[in-house]
N, C-alpha and C positions, 0 to 999 in steps of 0.2 A: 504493500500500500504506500510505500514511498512517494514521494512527490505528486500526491492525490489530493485534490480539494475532494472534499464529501459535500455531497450535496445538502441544503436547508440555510443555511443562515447565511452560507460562504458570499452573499453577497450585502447584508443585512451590517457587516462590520466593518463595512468602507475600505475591504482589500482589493479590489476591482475597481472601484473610482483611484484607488490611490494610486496602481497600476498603470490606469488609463493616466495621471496625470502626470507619472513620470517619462513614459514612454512618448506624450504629444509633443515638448519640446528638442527632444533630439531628433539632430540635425546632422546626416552620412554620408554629405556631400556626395562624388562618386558612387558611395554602396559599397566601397571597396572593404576589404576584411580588415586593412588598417584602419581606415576609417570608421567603419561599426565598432573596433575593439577600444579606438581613442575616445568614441562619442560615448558608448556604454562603461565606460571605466569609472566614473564617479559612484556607478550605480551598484558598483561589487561583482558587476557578474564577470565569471570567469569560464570560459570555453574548453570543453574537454577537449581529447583530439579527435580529428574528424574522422569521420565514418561512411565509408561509398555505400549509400543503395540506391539500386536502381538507376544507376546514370546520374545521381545528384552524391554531392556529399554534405554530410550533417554532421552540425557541432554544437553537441546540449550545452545547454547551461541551467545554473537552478539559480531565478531571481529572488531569495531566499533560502537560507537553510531550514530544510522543513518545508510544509504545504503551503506556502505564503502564496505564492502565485502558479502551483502546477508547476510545468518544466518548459524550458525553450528550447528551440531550434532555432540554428542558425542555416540555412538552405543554399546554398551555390549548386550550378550546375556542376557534373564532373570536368568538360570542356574547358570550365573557365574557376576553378576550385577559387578561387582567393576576390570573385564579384558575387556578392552577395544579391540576392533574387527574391529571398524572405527571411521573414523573421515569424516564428512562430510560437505563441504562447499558449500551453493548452493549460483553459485555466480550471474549465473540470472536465476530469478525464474517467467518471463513471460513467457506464451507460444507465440511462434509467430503466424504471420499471415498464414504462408505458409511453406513447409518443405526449400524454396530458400532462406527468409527470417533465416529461423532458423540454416543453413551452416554458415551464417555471422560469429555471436559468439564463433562458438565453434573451426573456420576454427581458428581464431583470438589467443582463448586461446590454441590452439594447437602451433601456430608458437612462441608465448611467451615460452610455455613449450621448444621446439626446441632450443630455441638461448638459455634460461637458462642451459639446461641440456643436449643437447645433443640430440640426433635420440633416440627415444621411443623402447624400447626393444620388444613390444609386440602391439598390436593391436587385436579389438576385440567388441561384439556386444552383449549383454543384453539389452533388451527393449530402445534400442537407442546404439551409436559407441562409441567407447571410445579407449586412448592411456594407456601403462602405462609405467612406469619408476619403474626402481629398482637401489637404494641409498641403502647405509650403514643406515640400521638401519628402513628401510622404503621400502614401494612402494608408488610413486604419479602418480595420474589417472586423468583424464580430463573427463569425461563422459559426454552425452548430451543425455535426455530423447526424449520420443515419441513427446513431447507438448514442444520439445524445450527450455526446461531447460537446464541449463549447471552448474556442480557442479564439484570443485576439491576435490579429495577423496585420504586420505591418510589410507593406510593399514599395517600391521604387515610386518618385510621383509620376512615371506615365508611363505606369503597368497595367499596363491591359487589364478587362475587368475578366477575362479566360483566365488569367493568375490568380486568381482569387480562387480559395476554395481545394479541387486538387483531387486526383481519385478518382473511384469509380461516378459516374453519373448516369441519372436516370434520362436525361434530357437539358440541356442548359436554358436558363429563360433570365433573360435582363430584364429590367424596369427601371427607366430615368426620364426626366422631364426632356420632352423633344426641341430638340437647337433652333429649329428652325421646318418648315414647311419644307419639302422635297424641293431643289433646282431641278428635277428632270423625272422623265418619268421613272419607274422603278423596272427592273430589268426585269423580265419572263423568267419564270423557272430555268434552271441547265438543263443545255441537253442532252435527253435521254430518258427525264425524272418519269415515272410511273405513278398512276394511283395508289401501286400498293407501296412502294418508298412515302407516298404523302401519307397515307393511311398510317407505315411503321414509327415516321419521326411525330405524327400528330401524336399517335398511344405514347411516345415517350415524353413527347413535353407536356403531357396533359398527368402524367404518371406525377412528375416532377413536382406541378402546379396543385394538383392535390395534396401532393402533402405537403410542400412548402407552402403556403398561403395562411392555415390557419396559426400558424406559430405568429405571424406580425401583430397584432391578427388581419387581416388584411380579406380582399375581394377581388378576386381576377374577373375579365370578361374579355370575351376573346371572339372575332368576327371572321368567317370564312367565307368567300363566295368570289364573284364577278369583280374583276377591276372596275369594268365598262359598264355594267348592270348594275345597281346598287339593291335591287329590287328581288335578285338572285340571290338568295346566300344562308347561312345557317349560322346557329354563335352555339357559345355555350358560358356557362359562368358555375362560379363556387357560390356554396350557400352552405356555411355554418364548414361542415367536415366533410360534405358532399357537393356532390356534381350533379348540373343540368345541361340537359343540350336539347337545344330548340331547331327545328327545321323551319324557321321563321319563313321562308320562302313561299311557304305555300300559303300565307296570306295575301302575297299577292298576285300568286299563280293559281288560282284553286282547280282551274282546269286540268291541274297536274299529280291530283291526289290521287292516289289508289289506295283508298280504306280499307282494302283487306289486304293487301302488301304492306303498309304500316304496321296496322294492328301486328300480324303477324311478326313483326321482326322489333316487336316491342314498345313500338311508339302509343301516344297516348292521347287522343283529342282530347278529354275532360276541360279540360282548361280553356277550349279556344283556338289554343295552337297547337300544333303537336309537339309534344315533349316526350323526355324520360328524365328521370330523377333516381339517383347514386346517394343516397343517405350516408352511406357509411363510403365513400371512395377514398376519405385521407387513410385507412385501415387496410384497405381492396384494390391494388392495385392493379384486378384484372378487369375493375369498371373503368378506366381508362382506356385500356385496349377494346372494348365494346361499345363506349363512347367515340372511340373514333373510325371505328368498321361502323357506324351509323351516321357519320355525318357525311363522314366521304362518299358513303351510299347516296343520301337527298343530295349532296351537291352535282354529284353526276345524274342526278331524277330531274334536278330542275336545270339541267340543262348544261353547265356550267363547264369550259373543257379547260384543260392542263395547263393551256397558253393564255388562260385567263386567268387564272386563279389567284388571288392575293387574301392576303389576312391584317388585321387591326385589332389592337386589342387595349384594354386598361390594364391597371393595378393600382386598387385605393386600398388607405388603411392609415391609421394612426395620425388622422386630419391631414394626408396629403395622400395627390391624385400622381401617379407618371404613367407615362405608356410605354407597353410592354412590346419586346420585341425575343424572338425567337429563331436564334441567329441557325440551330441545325435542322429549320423545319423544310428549308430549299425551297420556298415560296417567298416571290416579295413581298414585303409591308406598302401596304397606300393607307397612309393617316386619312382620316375621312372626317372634316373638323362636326365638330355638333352644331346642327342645325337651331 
């Protein structure tokens, strides 16, 4: 149990603010290993020798003696051993009981992050949710793993937000306030893409979005269909720990319904529109994979072909809106402002 925070109060006694506020003023010019060693020197910690896995080398350190702050890593590639790439603080390294249990911690080190710094420039999902923040000299990250770890991860200042995070993924999905309105149109799918590759990347970012969402706690909504048509298309959104997906299309197609092809393949007029509803999807991640073998279906019912196809989507939560982009789903985004 060595350099283990235990979960319950570990954030209740201000060892994670205090963490965060020594780590926001250094400053590692280059990134270089001199550099980090000169900048972190006041602070005690001391670097064991490094260690290759996997094409990277790693160099612990313990930002106290004891459970004070979990343990670090220091990250270089092997390529380039002595340019630092990360820093990584895992600050609890049990897994929880349960993914309700496991929101506690990370909800916790998000609101610290908040009141030190400010509203998080970015939001985002690698094998678990994560916040980040961009400082002079810096990005800091809060991440939290599958098994409920939670690590504060400090990066280069123009490190890619694919740096963030690390490991296996279910599907990657960004969410940040958009720059600016498209200069041009947005590119056609590559060629060659299939239904069934849009079908496989949708099940994984929809996998992803399910369970990351209710940890902010936050709200996806995510638009598929027609560049050119706006009238064509389907969405789907989070709702509490589960998933909906609406074949919205055919309110304005109704000439294009088959009610007994529906019904049959699970959908549901009660409502109005036709839906189906995932209660439990942040748990089941094989209602994602069936949520998206049914949207892909009505998008090709109402018509809609390959070389059309585009998506839009949100992410709200904690009194801020961004829009969400989903860089492995091989479809362009066309923002489509609110009317």
């Amino acid at each position: 149990m060595e350099n283990m925070i235990p979960r319950g109060d570990w954030l209740d006694d201000g060892t994670f603010r205090e963490l965060v506020r020594e780590v926001t003023p250094l400053r590692f010019g280059s990134w270089s290993l001199p550099e980090f060693v000169r900048a972190t020197s006041e602070l005690g910690w001391e670097l064991r020798e490094p260690k290759e896995v996997v094409g990277q080398v790693w160099r612990r350190f313990a930002p106290r003696k004891g459970p004070w702050g979990g343990y670090g890593t220091v990250i270089a590639d092997a390529s380039a051993p002595d340019q630092v790439r990360k820093l990584n603080v895992r600050v609890v390294d049990l897994p929880a009981e349960d993914i309700t249990t496991a929101a506690g911690p990370v909800r916790a080190a998000w609101w610290v992050m908040e009141e030190e710094l400010g509203p998080p420039t970015m939001w985002g999902g690698d094998s678990g949710p994560w916040m980040l923040w961009r400082l002079p000299g810096a990005c800091l990250l809060v991440h939290t793993h599958d098994e409920g770890e939670v690590s504060l991860e400090l990066l280069p200042p123009d490190a890619d937000a694919d740096a963030a995070g690390g490991g296996y993924s279910r599907g990657r999905w960004r969410a940040a306030e958009l720059a600016g309105p498209p200069t041009a149109p947005a590119a056609p799918p590559a060629p060659g893409t299939t239904w069934e590759e849009v079908e496989k990347r949708l099940s994984e970012a929809l996998r992803s979005l399910d369970h990351d969402t209710p940890f902010f706690p936050g709200r996806f909504i995510l638009h598929l269909g027609s560049a050119d048509d706006p009238q064509r298309f389907v969405q789907c959104w989070s709702q509490d720990l589960g998933l909906v997906v609406e074949a919205t299309g055919y309110l304005h197609r109704p000439e294009a319904v088959d009610t007994a092809r529906l019904t049959d393949n699970g959908w549901d007029a009660s409502r109005s529109v036709w839906q189906r509803r995932f209660p439990d999807a942040m748990d089941q991640p094989a209602h994602a994979a069936t949520g998206a073998r049914m949207l892909v279906e009505e998008l090709r019912h109402l018509g809609v072909g390959l070389a059309d196809l585009s998506y839009d989507g949100t992410m709200t939560g904690r009194g801020r809106g961004f829009h969400l982009d989903l860089p492995d789903l091989g479809i362009p985004r066309v923002h489509r402002p609110a009317e």
